[in-house]
C-alpha positions in Angstrom: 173.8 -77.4 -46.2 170.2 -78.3 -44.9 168.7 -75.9 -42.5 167.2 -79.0 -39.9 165.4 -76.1 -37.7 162.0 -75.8 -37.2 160.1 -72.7 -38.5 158.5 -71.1 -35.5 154.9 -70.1 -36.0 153.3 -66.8 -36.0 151.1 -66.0 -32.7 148.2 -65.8 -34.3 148.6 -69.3 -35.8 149.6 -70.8 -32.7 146.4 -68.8 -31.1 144.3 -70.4 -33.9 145.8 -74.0 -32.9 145.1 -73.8 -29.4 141.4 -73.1 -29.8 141.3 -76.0 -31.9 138.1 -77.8 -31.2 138.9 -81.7 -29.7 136.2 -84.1 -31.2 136.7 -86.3 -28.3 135.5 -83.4 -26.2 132.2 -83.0 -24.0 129.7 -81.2 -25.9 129.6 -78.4 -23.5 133.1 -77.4 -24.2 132.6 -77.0 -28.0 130.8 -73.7 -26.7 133.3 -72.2 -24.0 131.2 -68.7 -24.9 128.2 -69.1 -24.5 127.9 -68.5 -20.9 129.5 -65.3 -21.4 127.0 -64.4 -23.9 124.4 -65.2 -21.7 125.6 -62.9 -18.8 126.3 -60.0 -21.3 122.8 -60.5 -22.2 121.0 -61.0 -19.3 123.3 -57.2 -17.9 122.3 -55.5 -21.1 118.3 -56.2 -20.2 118.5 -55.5 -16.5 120.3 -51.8 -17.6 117.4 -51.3 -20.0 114.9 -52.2 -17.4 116.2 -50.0 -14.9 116.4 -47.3 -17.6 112.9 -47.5 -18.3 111.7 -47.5 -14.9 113.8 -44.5 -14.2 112.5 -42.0 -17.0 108.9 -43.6 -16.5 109.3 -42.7 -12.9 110.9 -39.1 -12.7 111.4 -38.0 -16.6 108.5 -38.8 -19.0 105.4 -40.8 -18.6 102.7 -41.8 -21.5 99.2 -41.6 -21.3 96.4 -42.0 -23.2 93.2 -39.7 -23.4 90.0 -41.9 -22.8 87.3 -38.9 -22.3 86.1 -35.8 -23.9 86.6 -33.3 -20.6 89.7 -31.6 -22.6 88.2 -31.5 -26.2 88.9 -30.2 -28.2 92.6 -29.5 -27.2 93.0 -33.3 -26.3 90.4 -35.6 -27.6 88.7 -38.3 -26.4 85.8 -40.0 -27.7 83.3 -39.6 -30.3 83.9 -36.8 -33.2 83.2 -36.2 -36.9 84.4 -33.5 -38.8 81.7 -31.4 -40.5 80.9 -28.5 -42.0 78.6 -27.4 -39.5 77.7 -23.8 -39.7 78.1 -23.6 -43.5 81.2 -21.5 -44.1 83.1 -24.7 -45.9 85.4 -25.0 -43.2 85.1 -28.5 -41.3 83.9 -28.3 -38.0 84.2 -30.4 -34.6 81.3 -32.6 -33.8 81.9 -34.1 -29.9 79.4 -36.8 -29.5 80.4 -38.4 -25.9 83.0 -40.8 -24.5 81.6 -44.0 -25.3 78.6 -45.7 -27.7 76.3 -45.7 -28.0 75.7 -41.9 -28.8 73.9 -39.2 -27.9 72.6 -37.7 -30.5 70.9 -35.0 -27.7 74.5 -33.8 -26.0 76.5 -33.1 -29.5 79.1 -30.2 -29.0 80.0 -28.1 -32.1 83.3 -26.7 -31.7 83.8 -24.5 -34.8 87.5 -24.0 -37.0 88.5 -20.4 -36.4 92.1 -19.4 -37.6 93.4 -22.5 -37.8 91.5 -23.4 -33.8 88.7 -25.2 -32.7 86.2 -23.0 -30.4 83.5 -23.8 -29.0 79.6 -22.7 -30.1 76.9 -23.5 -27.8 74.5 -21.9 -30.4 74.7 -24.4 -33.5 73.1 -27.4 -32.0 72.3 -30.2 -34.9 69.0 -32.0 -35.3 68.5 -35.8 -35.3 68.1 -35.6 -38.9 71.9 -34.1 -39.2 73.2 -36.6 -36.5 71.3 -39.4 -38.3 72.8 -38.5 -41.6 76.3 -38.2 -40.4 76.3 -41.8 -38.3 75.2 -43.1 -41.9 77.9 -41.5 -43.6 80.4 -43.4 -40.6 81.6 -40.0 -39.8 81.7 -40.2 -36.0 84.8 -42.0 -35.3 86.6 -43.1 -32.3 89.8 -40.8 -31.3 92.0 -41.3 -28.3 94.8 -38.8 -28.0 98.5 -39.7 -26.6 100.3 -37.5 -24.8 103.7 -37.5 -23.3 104.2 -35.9 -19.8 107.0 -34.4 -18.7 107.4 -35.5 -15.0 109.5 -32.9 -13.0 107.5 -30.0 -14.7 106.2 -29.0 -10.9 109.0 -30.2 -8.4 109.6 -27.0 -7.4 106.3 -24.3 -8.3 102.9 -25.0 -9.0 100.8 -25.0 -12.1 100.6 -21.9 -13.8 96.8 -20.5 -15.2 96.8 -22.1 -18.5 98.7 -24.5 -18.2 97.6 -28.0 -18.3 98.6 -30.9 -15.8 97.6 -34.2 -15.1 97.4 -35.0 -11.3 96.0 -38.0 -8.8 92.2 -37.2 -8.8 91.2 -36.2 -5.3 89.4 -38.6 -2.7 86.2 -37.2 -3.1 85.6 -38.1 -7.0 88.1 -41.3 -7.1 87.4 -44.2 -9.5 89.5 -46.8 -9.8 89.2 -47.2 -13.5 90.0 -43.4 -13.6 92.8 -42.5 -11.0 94.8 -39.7 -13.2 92.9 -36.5 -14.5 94.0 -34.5 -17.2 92.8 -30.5 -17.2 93.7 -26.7 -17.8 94.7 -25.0 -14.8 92.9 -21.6 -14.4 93.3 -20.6 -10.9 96.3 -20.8 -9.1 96.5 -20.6 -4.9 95.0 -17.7 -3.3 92.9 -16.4 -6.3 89.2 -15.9 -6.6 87.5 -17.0 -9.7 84.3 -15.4 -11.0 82.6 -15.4 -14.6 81.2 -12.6 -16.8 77.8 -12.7 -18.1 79.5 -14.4 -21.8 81.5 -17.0 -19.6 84.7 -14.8 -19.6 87.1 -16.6 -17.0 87.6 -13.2 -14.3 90.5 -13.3 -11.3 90.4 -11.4 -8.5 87.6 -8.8 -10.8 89.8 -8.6 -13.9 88.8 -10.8 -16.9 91.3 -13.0 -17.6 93.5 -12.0 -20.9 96.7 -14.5 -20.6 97.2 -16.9 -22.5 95.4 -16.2 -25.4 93.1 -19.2 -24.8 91.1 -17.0 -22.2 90.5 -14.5 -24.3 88.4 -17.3 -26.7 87.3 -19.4 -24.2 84.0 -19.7 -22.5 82.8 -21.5 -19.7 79.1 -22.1 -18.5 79.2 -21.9 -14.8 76.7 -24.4 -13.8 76.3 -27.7 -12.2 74.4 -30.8 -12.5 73.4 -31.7 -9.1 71.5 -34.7 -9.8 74.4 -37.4 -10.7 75.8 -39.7 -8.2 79.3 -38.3 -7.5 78.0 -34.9 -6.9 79.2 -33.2 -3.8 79.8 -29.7 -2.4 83.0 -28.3 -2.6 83.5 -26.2 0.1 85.6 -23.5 -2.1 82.6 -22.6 -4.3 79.6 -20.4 -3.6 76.9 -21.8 -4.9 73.4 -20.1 -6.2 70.7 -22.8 -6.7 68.3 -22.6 -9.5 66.3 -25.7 -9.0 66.8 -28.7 -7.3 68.7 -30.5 -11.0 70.9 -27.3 -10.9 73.1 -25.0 -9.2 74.8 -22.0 -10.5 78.9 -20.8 -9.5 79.0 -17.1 -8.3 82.6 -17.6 -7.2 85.3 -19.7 -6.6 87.9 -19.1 -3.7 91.5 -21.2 -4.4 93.1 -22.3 -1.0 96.4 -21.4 -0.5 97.8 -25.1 -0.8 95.9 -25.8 -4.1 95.0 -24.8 -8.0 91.8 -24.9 -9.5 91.4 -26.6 -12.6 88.8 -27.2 -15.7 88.2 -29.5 -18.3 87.9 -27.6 -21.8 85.2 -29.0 -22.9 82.5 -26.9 -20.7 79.8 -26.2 -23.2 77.3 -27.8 -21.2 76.7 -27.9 -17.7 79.4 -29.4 -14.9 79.4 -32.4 -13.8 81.6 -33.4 -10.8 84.6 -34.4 -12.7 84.4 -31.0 -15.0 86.8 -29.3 -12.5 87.9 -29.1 -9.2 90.3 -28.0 -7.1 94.2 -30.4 -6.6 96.8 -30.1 -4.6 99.4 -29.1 -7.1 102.3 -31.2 -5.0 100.0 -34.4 -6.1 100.1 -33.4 -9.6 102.2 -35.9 -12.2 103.4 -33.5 -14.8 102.4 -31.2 -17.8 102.4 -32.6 -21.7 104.9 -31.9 -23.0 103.9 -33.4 -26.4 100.5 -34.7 -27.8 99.2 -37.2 -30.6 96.5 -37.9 -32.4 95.2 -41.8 -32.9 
């Protein structure tokens, strides 16, 4: 006996059939997924945006280090790396922000247990700047650091710590709008300076962090550029008309005080200054060298 019925096929080969392609069909339905694709994709970039803008905006935010206020804890500018006070350990050599250089403002900052500190007594002759530009040792470095953004949502900056914050009215460039400096006086305190440059608050020298304890700032201030302007916080003791010297430093109560690192010479208006720390953007929380 012949079995006349017809085998039924499987739902996966009637599937197959049914998406069977129709040569006679417009071109446009020989791809019926493509606009699909397209929308997938076009959700998957607008999430990634919005991502991005989110953590730029209230997590993390890059920025680059274009000066040398902060060397040599963040560097910016002009170095070489140089045995400079003959101990066979290479030193810092900071030669300014931009060429050409300055062979008459070179910083020395020397190695010292694994640190850079600064040493305003080694100061190198032309002849040992001429050599070393030969020798293409000066090279330029711009550090990258990451900033965490909701480090101050809720206290301010703490002495040591460093932040980056909106520069105040009084010094703002546009090609410059974000500072990046150490915090060493928070509201309230009064900052003074021992004979050696010893950071003091409120008549104690300052001994916390450990950075203070090496650290030594040269309390005076060029008077003779053009952004220079009195801050009403500091008490001034003029030695000439070119430059004035800091006897003290009063924090208001809605502000920090803050310094650039790199203070072996004397101030200039963008050295330091005092912020409002609810303007500030964040503290690093990482750093890189390029």
């Amino acid at each position: 006996m012949v079995d006349n019925r017809r085998p039924v096929k499987k739902r996966s080969e009637a599937a197959s059939a049914s998406r069977r392609l129709d040569p006679q069909a417009p071109r446009g339905e020989h791809r019926p997924h493509l606009r699909t694709t397209l929308y997938e994709l076009a959700n998957e970039l607008v999430f990634v945006f919005v991502l991005v803008m989110f953590i730029k905006t209230f997590l993390v935010e890059h920025y680059k280090i274009p000066t040398g206020s902060m060397t040599p804890t963040l560097i910016g500018g002009y170095v070489a790396q140089v045995d400079v006070n003959g101990d066979g350990v290479k030193d810092l050599v900071y030669a300014g922000d931009s060429a050409p250089l300055n062979p008459g403002r070179l910083l020395v900052f020397v190695k010292k247990d694994g640190r850079y500190e600064p040493d305003t007594t080694l100061r190198p002759s032309f002849e040992q700047f001429k050599q070393w530009a030969a020798e293409g040792l000066f090279h330029k470095q711009d550090d990258h650091v990451l900033v965490n953004r909701f480090a101050y949502w809720f206290h301010p900056p703490r002495r040591g710590e460093i932040v980056v914050f909106k520069v105040p009215p009084a010094i703002f460039k546009p090609e410059a709008p974000i500072y990046i400096k150490r915090c060493v006086g928070e509201p309230g305190d009064t900052l003074t300076f021992t004979r050696e440059g010893r950071l003091v608050v409120g008549g104690q020298v300052v001994e916390q962090p450990d950075f203070f304890r090496r650290w030594r700032y040269l309390p005076l201030i060029e008077t003779n550029t053009n952004d220079f302007s009195r801050q009403s916080e500091i008490a001034y003791r003029p030695f000439n008309t070119r430059v004035f010297g800091i006897d003290s430093i009063h924090v208001p109560a809605d502000k920090v005080y803050v310094f650039g690192d790199n203070t072996g010479g004397a101030w200039t208006a963008d050295t330091g200054g005092a912020c409002r720390w609810r303007t500030s953007r964040g503290a690093p929380s990482c750093a890189s060298g390029r």
